[in-house]
LONU-110634 format. One record per residue (C-alpha): x, y, z; residue number from 1. Coordinates in nm, 3 decimals, m for minus. Layout:
% residues N
PT         X         Y         Z     n
PT         X         Y         Z   NUM
...
This chain:
% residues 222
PT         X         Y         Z     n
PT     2.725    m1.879    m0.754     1
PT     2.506    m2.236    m0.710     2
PT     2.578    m2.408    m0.428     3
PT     2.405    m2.775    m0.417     4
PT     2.369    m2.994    m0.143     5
PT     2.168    m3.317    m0.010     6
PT     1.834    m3.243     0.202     7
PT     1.962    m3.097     0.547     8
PT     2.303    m3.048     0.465     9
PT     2.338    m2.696     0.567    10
PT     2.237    m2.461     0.250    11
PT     1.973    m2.264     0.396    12
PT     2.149    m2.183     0.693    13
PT     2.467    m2.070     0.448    14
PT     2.211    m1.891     0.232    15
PT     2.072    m1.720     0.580    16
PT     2.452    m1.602     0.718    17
PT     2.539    m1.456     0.382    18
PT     2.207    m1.292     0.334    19
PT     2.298    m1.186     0.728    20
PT     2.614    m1.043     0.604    21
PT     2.526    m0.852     0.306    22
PT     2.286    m0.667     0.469    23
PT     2.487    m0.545     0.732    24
PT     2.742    m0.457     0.444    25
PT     2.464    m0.291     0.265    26
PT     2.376    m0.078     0.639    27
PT     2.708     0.027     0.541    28
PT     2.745     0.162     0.180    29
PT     2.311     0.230     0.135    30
PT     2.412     0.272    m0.222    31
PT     2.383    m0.120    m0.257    32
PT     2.095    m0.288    m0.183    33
PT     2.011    m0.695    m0.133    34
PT     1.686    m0.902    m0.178    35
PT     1.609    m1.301    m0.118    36
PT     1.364    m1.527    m0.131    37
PT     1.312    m1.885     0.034    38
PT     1.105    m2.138    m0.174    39
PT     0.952    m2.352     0.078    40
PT     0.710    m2.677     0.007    41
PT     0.565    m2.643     0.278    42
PT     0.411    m2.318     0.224    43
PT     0.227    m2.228    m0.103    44
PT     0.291    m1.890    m0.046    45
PT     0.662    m1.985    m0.108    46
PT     0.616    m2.188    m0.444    47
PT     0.575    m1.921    m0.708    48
PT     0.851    m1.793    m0.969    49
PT     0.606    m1.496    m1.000    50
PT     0.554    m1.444    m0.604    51
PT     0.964    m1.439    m0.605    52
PT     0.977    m1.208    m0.892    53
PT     0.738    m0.956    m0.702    54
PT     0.925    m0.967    m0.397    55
PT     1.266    m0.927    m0.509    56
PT     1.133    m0.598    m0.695    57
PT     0.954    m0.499    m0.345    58
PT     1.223    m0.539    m0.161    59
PT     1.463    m0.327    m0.380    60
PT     1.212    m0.079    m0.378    61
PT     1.187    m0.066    m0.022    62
PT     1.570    m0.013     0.017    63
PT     1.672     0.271    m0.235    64
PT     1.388     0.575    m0.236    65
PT     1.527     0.606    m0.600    66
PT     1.356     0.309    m0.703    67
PT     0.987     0.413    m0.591    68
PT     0.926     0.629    m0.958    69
PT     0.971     0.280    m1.090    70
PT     0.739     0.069    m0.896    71
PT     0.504     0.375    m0.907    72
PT     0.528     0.355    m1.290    73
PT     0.456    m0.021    m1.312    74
PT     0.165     0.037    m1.063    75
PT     0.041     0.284    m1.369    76
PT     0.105     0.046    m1.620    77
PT    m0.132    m0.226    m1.416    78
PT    m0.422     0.064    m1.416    79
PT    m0.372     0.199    m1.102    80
PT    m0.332    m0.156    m0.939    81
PT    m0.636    m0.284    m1.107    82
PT    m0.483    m0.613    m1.258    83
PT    m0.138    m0.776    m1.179    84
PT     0.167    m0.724    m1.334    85
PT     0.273    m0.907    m1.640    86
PT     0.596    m1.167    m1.633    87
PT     0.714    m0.873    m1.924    88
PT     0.675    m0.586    m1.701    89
PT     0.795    m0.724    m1.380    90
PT     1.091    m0.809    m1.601    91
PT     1.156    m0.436    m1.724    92
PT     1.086    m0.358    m1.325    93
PT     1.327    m0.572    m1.203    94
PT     1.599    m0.510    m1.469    95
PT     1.565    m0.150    m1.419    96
PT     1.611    m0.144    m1.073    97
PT     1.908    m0.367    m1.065    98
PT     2.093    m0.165    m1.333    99
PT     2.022     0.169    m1.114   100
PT     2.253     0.031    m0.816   101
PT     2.491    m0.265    m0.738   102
PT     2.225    m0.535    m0.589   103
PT     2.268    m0.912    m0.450   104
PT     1.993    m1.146    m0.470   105
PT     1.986    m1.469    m0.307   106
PT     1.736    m1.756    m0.390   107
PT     1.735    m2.079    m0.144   108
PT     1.622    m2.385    m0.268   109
PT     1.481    m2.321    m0.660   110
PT     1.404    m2.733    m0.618   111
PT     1.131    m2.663    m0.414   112
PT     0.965    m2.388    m0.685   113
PT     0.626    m2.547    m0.801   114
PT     0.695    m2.410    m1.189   115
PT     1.075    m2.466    m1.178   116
PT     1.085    m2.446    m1.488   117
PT     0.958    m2.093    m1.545   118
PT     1.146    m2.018    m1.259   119
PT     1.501    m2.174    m1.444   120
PT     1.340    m1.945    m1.783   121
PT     1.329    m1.685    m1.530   122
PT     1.703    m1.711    m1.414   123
PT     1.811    m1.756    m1.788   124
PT     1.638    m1.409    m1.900   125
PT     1.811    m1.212    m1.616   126
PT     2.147    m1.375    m1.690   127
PT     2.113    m1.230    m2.075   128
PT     2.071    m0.853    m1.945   129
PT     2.416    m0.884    m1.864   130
PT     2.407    m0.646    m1.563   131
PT     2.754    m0.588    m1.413   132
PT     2.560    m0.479    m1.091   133
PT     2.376    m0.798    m0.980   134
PT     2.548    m1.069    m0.777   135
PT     2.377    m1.372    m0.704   136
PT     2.347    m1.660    m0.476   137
PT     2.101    m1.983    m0.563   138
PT     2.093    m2.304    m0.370   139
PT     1.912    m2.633    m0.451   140
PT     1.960    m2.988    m0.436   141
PT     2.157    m3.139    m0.723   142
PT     1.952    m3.202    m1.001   143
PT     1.969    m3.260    m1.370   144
PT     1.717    m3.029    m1.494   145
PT     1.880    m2.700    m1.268   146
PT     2.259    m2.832    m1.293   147
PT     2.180    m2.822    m1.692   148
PT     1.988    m2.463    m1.705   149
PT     2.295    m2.281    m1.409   150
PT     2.583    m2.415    m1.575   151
PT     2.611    m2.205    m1.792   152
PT     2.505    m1.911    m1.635   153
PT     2.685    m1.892    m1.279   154
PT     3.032    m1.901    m1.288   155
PT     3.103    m2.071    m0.962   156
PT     2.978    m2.432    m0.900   157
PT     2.985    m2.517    m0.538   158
PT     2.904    m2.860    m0.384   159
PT     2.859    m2.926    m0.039   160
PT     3.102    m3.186     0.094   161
PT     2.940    m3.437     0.261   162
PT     3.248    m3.576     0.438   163
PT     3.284    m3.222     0.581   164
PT     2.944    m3.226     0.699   165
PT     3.008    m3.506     0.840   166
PT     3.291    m3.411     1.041   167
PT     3.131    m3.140     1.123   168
PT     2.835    m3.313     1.296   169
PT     3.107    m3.479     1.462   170
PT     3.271    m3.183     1.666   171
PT     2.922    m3.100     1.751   172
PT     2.826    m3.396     1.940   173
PT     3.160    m3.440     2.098   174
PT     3.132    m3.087     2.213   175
PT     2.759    m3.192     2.368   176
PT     2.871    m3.495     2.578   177
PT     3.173    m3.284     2.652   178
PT     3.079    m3.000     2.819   179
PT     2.662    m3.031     2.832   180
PT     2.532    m2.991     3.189   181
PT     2.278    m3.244     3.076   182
PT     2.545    m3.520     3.047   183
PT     2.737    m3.415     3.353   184
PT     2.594    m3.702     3.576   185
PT     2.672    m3.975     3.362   186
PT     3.018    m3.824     3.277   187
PT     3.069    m3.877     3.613   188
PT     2.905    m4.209     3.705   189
PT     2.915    m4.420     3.379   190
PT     3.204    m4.664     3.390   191
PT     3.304    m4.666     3.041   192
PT     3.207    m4.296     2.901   193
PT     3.435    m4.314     2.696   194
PT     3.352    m4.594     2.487   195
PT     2.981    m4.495     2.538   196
PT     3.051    m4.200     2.410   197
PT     3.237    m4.297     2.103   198
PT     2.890    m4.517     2.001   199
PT     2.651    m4.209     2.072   200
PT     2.874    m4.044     1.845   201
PT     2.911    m4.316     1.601   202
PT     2.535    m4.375     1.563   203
PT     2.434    m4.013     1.529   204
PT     2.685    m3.982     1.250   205
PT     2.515    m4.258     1.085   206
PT     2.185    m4.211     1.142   207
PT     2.223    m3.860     1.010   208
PT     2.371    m3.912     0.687   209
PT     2.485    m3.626     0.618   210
PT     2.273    m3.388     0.754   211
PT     2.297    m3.118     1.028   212
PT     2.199    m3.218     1.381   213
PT     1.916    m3.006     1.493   214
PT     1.816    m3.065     1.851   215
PT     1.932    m3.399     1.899   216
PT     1.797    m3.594     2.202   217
PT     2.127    m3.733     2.294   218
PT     1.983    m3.930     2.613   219
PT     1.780    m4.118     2.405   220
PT     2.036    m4.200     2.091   221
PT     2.262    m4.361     2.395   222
């Protein structure tokens, strides 16, 4: 599944509750097991295709004990940890590991990957092993050169409806000047609140365009 979205509009946090989810699923049945990765611009620690690649594998690893002969075989292959893996044999890692036990991987925002397009060659290579056990999850802004590499790999498309967000913002603010404790003074003591409200509300829908509302100063949008 890709599921695209404008800046702000709510895919990490979707990416973060179903991560959330299968994991608790996966406390469940231990015979699955779940990795994910965050690119982030903002750290460079969070940029690599390779970095991602290593993780996923460690984090597999770390879930089924039946994967540790494997990860202790490509540790042998890099001379006892002398030199870092190849892209070739974290591939055969990976693949290997996947195909030993059903496994859901979810990658946030592949438009903030500094090589995105290794990253997109990545995604392409694991889609030809043609595992039956992996389920995936990517997210990214909406753009040409990832819409034209996951098209024809995922087979659900999902965009993020920005009237939805929208509305969605919406119920949020009314439910702030509704029922905040911060707000209960002028509730109280401003002689039209209601049309005051309805232009805080207006003008934070605006102003956001789009995106979630993350701790809004209210007061001073008024």
């Amino acid at each position: 599944m890709w599921l695209h979205g404008i800046p702000g509009c709510g895919k990490t946090v979707l990416s973060a509750a179903v991560v959330q989810d299968v994991l608790e699923d996966c406390t469940i049945d231990s015979v699955k097991a779940v990795a994910y990765f965050y690119f982030d611009f903002n750290d460079a620690h969070k940029q690599s295709s390779e970095l991602m690649m290593k993780s996923l594998i460690f984090q597999i690893a770390g879930k089924n004990p039946d994967c540790l002969p494997m990860l202790d075989s490509l540790w042998a292959q890099c001379d006892d940890g002398t030199r870092g893996p190849s892209l070739r044999e974290l591939y055969r890692t990976l693949r290997q590991m996947i195909e030993s036990q059903p496994t859901y991987i979810v990658l946030d925002a592949l438009d903030e990957c500094q090589d995105k397009d290794r990253l997109l060659t990545i995604l392409e290579k694991i889609s030809e092993w043609k595992c039956n056990n992996l389920h995936t999850l990517f997210t990214s802004r909406k753009e040409q050169d990832i819409e034209d590499s996951l098209e024809d790999l995922v087979e659900n498309i999902i965009p993020i409806d920005r009237g939805k967000v929208d509305r969605d913002i919406g119920h949020y603010i009314r439910h702030r000047l509704t029922m905040d404790r911060a707000f209960k003074s002028l509730r109280k003591n401003c002689e039209d609140w209601k049309g005051e409200k309805k232009a805080i509300e207006k003008n934070l829908r605006k102003g956001s365009q789009g995106m979630h509302v993350v701790n809004v100063n209210l007061m001073n949008s008024s």
